[in-house]
C-alpha positions in Angstrom: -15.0 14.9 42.2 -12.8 12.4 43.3 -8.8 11.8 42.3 -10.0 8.8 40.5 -13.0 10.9 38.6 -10.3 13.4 37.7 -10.0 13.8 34.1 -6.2 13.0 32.2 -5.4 16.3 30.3 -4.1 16.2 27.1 -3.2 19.1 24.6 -5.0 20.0 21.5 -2.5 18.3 19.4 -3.2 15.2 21.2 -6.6 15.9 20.3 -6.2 16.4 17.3 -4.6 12.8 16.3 -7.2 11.1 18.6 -10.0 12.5 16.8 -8.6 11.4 13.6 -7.8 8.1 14.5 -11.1 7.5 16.2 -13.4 9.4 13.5 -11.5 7.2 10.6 -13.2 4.2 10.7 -13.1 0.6 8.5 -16.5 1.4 7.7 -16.0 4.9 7.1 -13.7 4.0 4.5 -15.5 1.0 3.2 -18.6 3.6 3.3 -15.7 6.3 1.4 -15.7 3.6 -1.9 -18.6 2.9 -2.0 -19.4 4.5 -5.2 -17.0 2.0 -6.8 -18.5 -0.9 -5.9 -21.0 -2.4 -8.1 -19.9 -0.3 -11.0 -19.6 -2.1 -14.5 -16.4 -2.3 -16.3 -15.7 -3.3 -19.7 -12.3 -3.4 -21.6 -11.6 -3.5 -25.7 -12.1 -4.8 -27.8 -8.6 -5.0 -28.6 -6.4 -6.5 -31.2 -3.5 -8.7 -29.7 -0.9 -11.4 -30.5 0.9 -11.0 -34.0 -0.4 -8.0 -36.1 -2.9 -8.1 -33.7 -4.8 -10.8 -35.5 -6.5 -12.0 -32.3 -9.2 -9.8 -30.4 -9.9 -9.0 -26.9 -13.1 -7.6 -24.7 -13.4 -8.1 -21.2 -16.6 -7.2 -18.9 -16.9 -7.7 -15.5 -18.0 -5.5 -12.0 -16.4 -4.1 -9.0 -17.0 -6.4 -5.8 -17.2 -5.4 -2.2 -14.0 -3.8 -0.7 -11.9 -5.4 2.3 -10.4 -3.0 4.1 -7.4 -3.5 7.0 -6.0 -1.1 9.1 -2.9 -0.5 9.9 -1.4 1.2 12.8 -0.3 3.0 14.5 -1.1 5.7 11.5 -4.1 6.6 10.2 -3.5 4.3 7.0 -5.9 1.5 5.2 -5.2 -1.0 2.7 -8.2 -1.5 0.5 -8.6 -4.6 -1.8 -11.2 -4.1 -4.7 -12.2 -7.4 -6.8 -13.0 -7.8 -9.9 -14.5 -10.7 -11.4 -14.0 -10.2 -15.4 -15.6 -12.7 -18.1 -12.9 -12.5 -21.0 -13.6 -13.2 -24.3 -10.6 -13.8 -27.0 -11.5 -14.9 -31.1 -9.0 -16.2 -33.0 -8.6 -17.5 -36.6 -12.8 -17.1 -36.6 -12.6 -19.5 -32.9 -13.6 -18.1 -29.6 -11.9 -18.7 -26.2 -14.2 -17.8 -23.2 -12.1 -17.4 -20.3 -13.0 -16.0 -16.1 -10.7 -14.1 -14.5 -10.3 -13.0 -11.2 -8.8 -9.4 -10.6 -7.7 -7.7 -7.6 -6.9 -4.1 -6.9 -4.6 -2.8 -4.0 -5.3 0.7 -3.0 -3.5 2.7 -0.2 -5.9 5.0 1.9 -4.4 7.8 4.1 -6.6 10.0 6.3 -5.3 13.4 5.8 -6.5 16.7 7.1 -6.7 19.7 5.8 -7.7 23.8 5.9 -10.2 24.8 7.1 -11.1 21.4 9.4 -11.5 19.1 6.8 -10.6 15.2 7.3 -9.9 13.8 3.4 -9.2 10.0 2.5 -6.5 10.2 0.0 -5.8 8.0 -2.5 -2.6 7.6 -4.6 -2.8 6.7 -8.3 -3.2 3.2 -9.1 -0.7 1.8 -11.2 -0.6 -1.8 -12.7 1.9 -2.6 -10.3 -1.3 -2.3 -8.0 -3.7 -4.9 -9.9 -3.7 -8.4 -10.1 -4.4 -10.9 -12.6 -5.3 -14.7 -12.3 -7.4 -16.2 -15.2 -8.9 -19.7 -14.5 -9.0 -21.6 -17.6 -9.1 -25.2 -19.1 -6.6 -26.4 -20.9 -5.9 -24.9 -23.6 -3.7 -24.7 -27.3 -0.3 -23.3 -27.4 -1.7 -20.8 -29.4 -4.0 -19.2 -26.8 -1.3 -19.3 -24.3 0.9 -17.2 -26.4 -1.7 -14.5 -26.0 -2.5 -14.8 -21.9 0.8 -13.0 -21.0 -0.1 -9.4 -23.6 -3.7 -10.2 -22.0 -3.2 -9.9 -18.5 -0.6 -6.4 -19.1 -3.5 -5.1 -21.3 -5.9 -5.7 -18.1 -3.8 -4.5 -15.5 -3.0 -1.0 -17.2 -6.6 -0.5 -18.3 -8.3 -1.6 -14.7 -6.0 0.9 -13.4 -6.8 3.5 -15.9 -10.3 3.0 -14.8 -9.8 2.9 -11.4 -8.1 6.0 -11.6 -11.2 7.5 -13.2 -13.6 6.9 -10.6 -11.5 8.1 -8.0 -11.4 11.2 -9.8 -15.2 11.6 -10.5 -16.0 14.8 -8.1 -19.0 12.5 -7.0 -16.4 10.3 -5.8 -13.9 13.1 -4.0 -17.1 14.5 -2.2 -17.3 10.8 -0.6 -14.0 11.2 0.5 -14.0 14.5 2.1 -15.7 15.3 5.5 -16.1 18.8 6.3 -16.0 18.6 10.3 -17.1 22.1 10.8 -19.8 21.9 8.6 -21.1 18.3 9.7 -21.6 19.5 13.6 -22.6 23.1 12.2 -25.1 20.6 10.1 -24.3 23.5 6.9 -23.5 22.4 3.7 -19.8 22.2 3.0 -17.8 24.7 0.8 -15.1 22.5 0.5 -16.1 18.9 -0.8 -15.2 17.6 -4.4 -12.3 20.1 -4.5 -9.6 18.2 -6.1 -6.8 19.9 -4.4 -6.1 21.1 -0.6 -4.0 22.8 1.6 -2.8 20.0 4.1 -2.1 20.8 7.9 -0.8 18.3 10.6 -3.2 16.8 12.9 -1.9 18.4 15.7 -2.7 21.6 13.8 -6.1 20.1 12.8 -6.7 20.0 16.9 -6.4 23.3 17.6 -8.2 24.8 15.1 -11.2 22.3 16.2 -10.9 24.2 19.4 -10.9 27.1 17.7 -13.6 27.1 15.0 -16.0 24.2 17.0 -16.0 25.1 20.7 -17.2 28.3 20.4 -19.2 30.6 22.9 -22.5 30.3 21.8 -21.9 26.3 21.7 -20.0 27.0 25.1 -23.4 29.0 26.0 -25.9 26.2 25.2 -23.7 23.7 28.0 -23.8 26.3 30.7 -27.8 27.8 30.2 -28.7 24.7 32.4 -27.6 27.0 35.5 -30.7 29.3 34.7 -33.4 29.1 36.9 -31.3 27.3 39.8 -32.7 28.3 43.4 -29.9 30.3 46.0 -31.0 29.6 49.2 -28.2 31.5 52.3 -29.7 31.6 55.9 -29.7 32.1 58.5 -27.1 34.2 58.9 -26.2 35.9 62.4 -24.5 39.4 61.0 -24.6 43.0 62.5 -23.0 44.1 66.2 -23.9 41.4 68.8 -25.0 39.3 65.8 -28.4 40.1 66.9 -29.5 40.7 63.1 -30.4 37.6 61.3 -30.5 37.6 57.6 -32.2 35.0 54.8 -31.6 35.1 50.9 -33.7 33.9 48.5 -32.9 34.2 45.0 -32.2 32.4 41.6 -30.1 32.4 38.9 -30.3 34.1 35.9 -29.3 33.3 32.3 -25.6 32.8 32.2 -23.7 35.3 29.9 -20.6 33.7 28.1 -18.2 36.2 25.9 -14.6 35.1 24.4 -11.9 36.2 27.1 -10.0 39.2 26.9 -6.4 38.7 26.6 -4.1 39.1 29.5 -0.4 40.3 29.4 1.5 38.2 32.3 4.5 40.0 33.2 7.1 37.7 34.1 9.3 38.0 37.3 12.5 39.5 37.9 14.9 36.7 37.8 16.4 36.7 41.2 19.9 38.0 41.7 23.0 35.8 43.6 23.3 38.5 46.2 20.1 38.4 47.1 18.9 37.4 50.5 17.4 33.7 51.0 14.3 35.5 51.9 14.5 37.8 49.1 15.2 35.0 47.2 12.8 33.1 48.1 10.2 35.1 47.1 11.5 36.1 43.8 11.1 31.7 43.5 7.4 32.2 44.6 6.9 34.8 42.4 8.3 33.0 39.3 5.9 30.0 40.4 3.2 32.1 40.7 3.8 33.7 36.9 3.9 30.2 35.4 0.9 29.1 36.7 -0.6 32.7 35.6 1.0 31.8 32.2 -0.5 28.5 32.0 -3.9 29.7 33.2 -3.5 32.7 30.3 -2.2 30.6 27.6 -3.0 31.9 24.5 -3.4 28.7 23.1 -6.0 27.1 25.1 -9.5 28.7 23.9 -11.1 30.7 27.1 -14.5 32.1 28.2 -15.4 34.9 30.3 -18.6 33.3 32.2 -20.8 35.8 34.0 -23.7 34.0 35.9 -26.5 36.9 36.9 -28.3 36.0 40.0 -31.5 37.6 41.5 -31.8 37.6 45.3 -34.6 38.5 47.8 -32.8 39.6 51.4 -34.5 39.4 54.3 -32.6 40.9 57.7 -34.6 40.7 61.1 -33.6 42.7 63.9 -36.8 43.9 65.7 -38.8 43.6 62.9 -38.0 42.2 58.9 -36.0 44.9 56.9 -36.1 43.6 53.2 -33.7 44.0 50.3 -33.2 43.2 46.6 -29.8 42.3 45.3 -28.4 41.9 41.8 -25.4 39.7 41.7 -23.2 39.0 38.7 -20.6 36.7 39.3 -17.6 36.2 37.4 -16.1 32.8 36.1 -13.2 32.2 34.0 -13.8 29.2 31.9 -11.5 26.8 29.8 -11.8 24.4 26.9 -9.6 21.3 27.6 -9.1 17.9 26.0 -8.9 15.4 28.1 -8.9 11.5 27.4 -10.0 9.5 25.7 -11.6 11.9 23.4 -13.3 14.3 25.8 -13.7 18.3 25.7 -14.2 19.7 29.9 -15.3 22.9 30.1 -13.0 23.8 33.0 -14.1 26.5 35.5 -12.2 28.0 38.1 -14.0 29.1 41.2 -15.3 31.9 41.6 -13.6 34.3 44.3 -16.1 36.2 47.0 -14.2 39.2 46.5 -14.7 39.5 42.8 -18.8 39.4 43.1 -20.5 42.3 42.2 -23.5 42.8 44.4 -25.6 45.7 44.3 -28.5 46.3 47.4 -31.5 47.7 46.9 -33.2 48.9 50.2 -37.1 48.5 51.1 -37.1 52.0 53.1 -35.0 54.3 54.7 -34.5 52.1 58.0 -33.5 48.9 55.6 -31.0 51.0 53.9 -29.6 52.4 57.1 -29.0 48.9 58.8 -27.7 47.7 55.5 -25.1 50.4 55.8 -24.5 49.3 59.5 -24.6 45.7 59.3 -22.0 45.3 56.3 -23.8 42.3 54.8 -22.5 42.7 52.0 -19.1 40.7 52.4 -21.6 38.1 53.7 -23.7 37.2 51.4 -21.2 37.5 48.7 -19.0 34.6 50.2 -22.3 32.4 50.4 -23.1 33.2 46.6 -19.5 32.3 46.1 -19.5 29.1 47.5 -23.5 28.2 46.3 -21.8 28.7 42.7 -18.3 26.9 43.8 -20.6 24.0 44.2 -22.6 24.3 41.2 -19.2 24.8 38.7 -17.5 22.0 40.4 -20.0 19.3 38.9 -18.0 19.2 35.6 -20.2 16.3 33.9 -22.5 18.8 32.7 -20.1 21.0 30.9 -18.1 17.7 29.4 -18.6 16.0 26.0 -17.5 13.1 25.0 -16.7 13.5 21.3 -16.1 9.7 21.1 -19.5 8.4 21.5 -20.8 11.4 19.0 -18.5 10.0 16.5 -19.6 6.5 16.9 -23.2 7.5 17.2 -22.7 9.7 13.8 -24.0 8.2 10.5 -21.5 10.0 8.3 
């Protein structure tokens, strides 16, 4: 990987608003309401004007939303028409009038517990709707009755609005179980009418938490099984007159959750102290903060143990042949990275943390395997066949962005 192929780290709070912003889409939302428009609406009949002689019924349906976002917030204005025919008798006449409504709703995308992302709604009010009638001209006595019209319309279009929104048909549209999407499980959680709210940044970690788990972090790294180890020759033994060949492959990779680790930090260093002293009581301290960072307990870690199988072959005289079982040891690290990327971060592995066990074909095998001390050897050519292998990160990075966008949810 190159500097300019390095990935931009960013924390799982970052994350966290990222993924919101990016999974709350216009047509997420305009997909969110849907089961408002087209929906029938009637209102009355109602006696209005002076002892409520005249009487009022309006019927009409919901229209397409518009919806505009507005940054930098995860917030959406939503207008709803409404196109209402209203019908008004008075003193035995009828007045047939159209009238255009419009509703103004404010949609916030909120998250909450577990690792749930809900479109909330505020009540409507009649503040909210709006009311222009188109009509001919008409008597002063039908004007007199426009103004209680359009205050009787507004309060009950919001009163039905307000319904809708509260159907749990219409709260299950509205509420996206995250965990239970990508675990592709129904959800526990939808139509619930109330919810424990958490910040985004909060929502971040815990996706770190509850989605990149081992067993998902095991189905990235199985792709190592079955890769071919190939070391040789080698010139090892006194006079480097023995000359050794692996063969092997690579097994199916074990992942667990790490083990904690206690860092203990560093004596802080004391004025008296010599600049040497000094200065390694500085390189110490260094050393414990990047030990810290590496053992954060907030980033979500694996233990990685990658078996491999290997066939040794050692030629001095004539071939002396050995088995070797290898498990080697990699520390692995979810990390966010931008735009909207999860790396599976692995650090290399070290030859003197391989655990190689030799199995000798005969007695003279195992005797030059004690006298040759091969073992140092081949476990620094293991290590740095796998240091290659782990250092391709493309195969162990997803980029949650294009899943969103290629998600129909």
């Amino acid at each position: 990987m190159t500097l300019s192929d390095a990935p931009t780290w960013i924390d799982y709070a970052e994350f966290g608003e990222r993924f919101v912003a990016a999974a709350v889409t216009e047509s997420r939302i305009e997909s969110a309401v849907s089961s408002v428009a087209g929906q029938g609406i009637t209102i009355g009949p109602f006696g209005i004007g002076p002892a409520g002689l005249a009487r009022f019924v309006a019927k009409g349906s919901i229209g397409k939303p518009t919806v505009i976002r507005r940054a930098p917030h995860v917030h959406f204005d939503v207008m709803l028409p409404v196109t209402l025919r209203v019908d008004v008798t008075l003193g035995g006449q009828r007045l047939r009038l159209e009238a255009v409504v419009e509703i103004d709703l404010t949609m916030h995308a909120r998250t909450a517990d577990p690792l749930l992302i809900v479109i909330d709604i505020p009540p409507v009010t009649g503040r909210d709707v709006s009311f222009v009638m188109r009509a001919q001209a008409i008597g002063s006595a039908w004007e007199v009755l426009l103004n209680p019209i359009a205050q009787l319309v507004q309060r009950e279009v919001a009163n039905r609005i307000n319904a809708i929104l509260a159907d749990p048909v219409s709260q299950r549209g509205r509420t996206f179980d995250v965990q239970a999407i990508l675990d592709g499980t129904r959800s526990a959680y939808k139509g619930r009418t109330t919810h424990e709210w958490i910040g985004y940044d909060e929502f971040g970690h815990r996706f770190f938490d509850l989605i990149v788990t081992a067993d998902r972090v095991r189905q990235v790294v199985e792709s190592m099984a079955g890769k071919p180890i190939e070391v040789g020759p080698l010139r090892t033994g006194p006079g480097n007159k023995a000359e050794v060949w692996v063969q092997g492959s690579v097994r199916l990779p074990k992942v667990a959750p790490a083990a904690a680790v206690a860092v203990t930090p560093a004596p802080v260093p004391r004025i008296a102290e010599l600049p040497r002293a000094a200065a390694e009581s500085a390189a110490a301290a260094v050393a414990t903060a990047v030990a810290a960072e590496v053992h954060d307990p907030a980033l979500v870690r694996f233990d990685l143990t990658i078996p491999v199988s290997l066939e040794i072959s050692v030629d001095v005289l004539k071939t002396n042949r050995y088995k070797a079982e290898v498990q080697v040891p990699v520390a692995l690290t979810a990390r966010a990275a931008e735009p909207l990327l999860i790396i599976i971060d692995a650090a290399p592995p070290r030859a003197r943390d391989i655990d190689l066990e030799m199995t000798a074909e005969g007695w003279r095998a195992a005797a030059l395997g004690k006298l040759a001390g091969m073992r140092k050897q081949i476990a620094a050519q293991v290590a740095t066949v796998v240091r290659a292998e782990v250092a391709d990160v493309s195969r162990r990075t997803i980029d949650v962005g294009a899943r969103l966008n290629a998600t129909r949810v």
